[in-house]
C-alpha positions as CSV (number, residue, x, y, z in Angstrom):
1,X,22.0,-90.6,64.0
2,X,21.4,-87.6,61.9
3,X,21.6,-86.9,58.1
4,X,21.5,-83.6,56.3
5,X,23.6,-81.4,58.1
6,X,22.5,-81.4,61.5
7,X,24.2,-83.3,64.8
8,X,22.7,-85.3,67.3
9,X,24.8,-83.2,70.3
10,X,21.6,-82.1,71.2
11,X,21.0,-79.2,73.7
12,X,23.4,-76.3,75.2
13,X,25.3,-78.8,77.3
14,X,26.1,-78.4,80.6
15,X,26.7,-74.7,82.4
16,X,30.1,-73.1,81.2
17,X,30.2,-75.5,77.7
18,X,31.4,-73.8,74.8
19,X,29.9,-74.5,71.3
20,X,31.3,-74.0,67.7
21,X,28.9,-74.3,65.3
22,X,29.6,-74.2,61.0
23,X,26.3,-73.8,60.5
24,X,25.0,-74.5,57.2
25,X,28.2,-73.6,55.4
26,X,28.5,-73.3,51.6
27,X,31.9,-73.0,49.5
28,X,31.6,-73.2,45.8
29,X,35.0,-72.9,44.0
30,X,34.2,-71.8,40.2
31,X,30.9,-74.4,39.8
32,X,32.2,-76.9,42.4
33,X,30.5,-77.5,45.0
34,X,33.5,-77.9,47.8
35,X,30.8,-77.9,50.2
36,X,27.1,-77.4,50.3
37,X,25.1,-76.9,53.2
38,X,26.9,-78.1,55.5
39,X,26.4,-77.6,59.6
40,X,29.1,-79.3,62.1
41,X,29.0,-78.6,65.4
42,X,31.4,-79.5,68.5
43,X,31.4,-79.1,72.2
44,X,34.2,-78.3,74.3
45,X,35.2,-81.7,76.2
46,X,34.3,-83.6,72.8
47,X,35.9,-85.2,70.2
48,X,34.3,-85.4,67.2
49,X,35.8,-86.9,64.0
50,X,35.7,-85.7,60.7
51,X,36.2,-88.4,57.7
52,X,35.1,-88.7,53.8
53,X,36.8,-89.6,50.7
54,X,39.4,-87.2,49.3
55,X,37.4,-84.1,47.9
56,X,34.6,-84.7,50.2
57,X,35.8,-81.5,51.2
58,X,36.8,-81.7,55.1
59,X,39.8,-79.5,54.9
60,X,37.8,-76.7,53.6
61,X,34.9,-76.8,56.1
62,X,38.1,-76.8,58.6
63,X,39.4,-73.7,56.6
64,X,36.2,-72.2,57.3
65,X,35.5,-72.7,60.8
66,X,39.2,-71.7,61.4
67,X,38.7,-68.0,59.0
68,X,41.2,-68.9,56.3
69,X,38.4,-69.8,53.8
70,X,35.3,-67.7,53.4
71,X,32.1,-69.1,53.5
72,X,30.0,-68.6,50.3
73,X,27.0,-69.5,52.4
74,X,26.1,-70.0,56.1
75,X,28.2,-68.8,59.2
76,X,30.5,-69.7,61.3
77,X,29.2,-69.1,65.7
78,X,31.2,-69.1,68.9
79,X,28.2,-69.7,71.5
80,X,26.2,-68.4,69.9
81,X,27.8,-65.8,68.5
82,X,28.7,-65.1,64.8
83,X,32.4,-65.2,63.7
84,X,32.3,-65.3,60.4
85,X,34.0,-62.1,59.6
86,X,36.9,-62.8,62.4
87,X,40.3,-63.1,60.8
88,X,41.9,-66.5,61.8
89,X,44.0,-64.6,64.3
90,X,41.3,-63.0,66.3
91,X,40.0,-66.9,65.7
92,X,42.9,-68.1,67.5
93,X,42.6,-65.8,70.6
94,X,39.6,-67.0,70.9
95,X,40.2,-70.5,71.6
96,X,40.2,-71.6,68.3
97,X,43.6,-73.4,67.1
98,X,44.1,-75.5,64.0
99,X,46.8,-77.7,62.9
100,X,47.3,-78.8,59.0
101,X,48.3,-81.2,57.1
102,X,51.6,-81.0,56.5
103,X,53.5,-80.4,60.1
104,X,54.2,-76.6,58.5
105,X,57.1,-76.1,61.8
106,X,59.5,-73.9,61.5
107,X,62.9,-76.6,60.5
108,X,65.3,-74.5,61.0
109,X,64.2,-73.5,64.5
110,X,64.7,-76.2,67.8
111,X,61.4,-78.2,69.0
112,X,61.7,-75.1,72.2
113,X,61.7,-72.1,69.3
114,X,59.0,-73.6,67.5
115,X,56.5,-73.8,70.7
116,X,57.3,-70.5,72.0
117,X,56.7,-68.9,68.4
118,X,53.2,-70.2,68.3
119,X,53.0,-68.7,72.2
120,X,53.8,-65.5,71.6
121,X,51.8,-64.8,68.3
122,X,48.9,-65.6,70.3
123,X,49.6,-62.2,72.3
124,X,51.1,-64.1,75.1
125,X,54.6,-62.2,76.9
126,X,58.2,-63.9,76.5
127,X,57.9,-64.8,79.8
128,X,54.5,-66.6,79.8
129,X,55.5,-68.2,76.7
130,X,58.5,-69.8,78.1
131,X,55.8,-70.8,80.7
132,X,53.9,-72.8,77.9
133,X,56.4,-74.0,76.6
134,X,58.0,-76.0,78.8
135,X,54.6,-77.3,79.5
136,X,54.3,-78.7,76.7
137,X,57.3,-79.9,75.8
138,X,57.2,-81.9,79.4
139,X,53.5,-83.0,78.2
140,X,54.5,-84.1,75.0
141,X,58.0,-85.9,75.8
142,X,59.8,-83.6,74.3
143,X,62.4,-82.6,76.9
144,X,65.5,-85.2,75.3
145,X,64.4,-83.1,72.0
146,X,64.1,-79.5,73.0
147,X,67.2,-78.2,71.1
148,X,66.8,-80.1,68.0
149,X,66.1,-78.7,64.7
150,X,62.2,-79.4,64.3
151,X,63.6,-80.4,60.6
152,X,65.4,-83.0,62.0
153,X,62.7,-84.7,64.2
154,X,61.2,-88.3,63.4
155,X,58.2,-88.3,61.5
156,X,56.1,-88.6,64.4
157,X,58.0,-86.5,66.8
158,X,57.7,-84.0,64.7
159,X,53.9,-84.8,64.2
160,X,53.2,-84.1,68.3
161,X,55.3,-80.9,68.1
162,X,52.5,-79.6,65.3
163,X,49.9,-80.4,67.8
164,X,51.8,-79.0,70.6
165,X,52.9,-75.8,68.9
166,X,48.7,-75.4,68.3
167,X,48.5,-75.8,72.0
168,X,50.2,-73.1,72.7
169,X,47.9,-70.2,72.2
170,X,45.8,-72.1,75.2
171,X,42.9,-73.1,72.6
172,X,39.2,-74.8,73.9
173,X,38.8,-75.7,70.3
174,X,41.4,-77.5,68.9
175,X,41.4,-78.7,65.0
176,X,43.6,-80.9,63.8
177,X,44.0,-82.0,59.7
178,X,45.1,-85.8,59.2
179,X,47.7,-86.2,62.4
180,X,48.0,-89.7,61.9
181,X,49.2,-89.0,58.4
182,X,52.1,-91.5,57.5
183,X,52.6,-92.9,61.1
184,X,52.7,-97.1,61.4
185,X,50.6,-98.5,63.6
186,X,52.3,-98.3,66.6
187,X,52.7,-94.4,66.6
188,X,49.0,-94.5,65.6
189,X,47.7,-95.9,68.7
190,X,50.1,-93.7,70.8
191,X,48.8,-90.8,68.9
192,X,45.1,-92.2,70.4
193,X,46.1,-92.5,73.7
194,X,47.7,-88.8,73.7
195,X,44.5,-86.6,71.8
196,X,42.8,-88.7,74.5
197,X,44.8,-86.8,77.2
198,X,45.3,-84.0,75.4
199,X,41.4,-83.6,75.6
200,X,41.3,-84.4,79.5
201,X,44.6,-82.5,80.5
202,X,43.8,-79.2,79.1
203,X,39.9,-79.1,79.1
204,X,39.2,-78.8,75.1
205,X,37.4,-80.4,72.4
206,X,39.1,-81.7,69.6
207,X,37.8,-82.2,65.7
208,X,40.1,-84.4,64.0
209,X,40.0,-84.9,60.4
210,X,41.7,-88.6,59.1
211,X,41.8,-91.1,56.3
212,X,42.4,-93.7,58.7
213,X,38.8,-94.6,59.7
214,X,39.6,-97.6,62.7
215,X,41.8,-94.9,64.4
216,X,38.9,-92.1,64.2
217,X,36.1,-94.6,65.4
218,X,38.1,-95.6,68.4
219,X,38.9,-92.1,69.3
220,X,35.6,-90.3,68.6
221,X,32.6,-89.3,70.4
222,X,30.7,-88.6,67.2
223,X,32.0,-89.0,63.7
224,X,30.7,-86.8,61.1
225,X,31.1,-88.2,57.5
226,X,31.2,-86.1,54.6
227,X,30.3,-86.9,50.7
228,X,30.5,-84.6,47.6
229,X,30.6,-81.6,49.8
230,X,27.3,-82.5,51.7
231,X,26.9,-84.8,55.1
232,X,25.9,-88.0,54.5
233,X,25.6,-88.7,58.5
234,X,26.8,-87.9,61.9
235,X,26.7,-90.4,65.0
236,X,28.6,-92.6,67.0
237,X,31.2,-94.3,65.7
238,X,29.0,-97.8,65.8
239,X,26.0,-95.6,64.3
240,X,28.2,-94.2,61.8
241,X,30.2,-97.9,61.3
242,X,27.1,-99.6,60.7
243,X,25.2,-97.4,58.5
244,X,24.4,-99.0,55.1
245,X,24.5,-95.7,53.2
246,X,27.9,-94.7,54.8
247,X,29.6,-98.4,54.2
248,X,28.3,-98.1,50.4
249,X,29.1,-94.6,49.8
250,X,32.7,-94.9,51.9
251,X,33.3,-97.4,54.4
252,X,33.0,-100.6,51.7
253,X,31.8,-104.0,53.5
254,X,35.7,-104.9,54.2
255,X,36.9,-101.8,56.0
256,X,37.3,-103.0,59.4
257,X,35.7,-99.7,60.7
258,X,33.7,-101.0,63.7
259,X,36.9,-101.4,66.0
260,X,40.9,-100.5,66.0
């Protein structure tokens, strides 16, 4: 397991991986430290999670790697090469796609509308967008919804149409802010099971922040865990769950982190 910044991914990975690197990013918002030297990387076919207390400052490091926060320090790469200047839609059509933490769908438009929206801002035609589209919504089990209002979708229906709607611009790299927000336990391990076919179906690696720890140690490859802005460590989730300066700092001794 590593501390101060740096993964243990180790290497290039294998011939045709992609890599995004945040490489040690700094934001300071008037004297705060948001985050301070910070480097996060993840490979496509990965899924690495992202956790800390509130303020560690996990949405903005997202914000950065996704263009709609400017680094004060550090840059932002795309094998290998800087994209820190890239706007978050030149981001986008290049594989990068972000979700947030609120749902943010269009409500007045049907589950179909909303997917082919996202579709066709990221340069695809009408027609290939339809294509997408009723990928996804077949993917996602959307088809008995497709002509709904998105603002009058379940909770966690309209959860999976965020993620979907992200999909749609074909990213490798997709981020996703607290997806598990306000779902019960049930819709929580469904929401497992489908990032874990998400990330097999359509090739990409996913970074998934989330307050709820048991879900993102069962889903993750790596978990990164952030503190005041600055990474306390990154490893496995049993690395990461066992870690005496992560359980006093976060975890606590009763936080039933080491399974789900």
């Amino acid at each position: 397991m590593e501390r101060g910044g740096k993964s243990d991914a180790g290497g290039a990975g294998a011939p045709g991986t992609r890599r995004l690197v945040a490489r040690d990013v700094s934001v300071h918002f008037e004297g705060v430290k948001a985050i301070d030297g910070v480097t996060f990387e993840v490979d496509r076919g990965e899924i690495v999670g992202l956790i800390g207390p509130n303020g560690a400052g996990k949405t903005t490091l997202v914000n950065v790697i996704s263009g709609f926060q400017p680094p004060g320090g550090g840059a932002v790469e795309l094998d290998g090469e800087p994209i820190t200047s890239w706007s978050p839609a030149r981001r986008a059509r290049a594989g990068i796609a972000r979700s947030f933490q609120g749902a943010r769908l269009f409500e007045g438009l049907s589950v179909r509308e909303n997917i082919e929206a996202g579709a066709v801002a990221s340069g695809l035609s009408l027609r290939r967008a339809q294509v997408r589209t009723e990928e996804l919504i077949e993917f996602f089990g959307l088809g008995d919804r497709a002509e709904i209002e998105a603002g009058a979708l379940p909770h966690g229906m309209a959860r999976r149409l965020g993620i979907a709607r992200a999909l749609s611009t074909h990213p490798t790299f997709l981020l996703l802010d607290e997806p598990a927000a306000g779902l019960d336990d049930s819709e929580t391990q469904s929401l497992v099971e489908l990032l874990r076919e998400v990330r097999r179906d359509f090739s990409l690696a996913l970074a998934v922040i989330e307050h709820d720890v048991p879900m993102i140690m069962s889903l993750s490859d790596r978990v990164h865990v952030l503190h005041h802005g600055e990474t306390l460590a990154v490893g496995t989730a049993a690395e990461v769950s066992s870690d005496r300066t992560v359980i006093d700092a976060y975890l606590g001794e009763a936080s039933g982190a080491g399974g789900h």
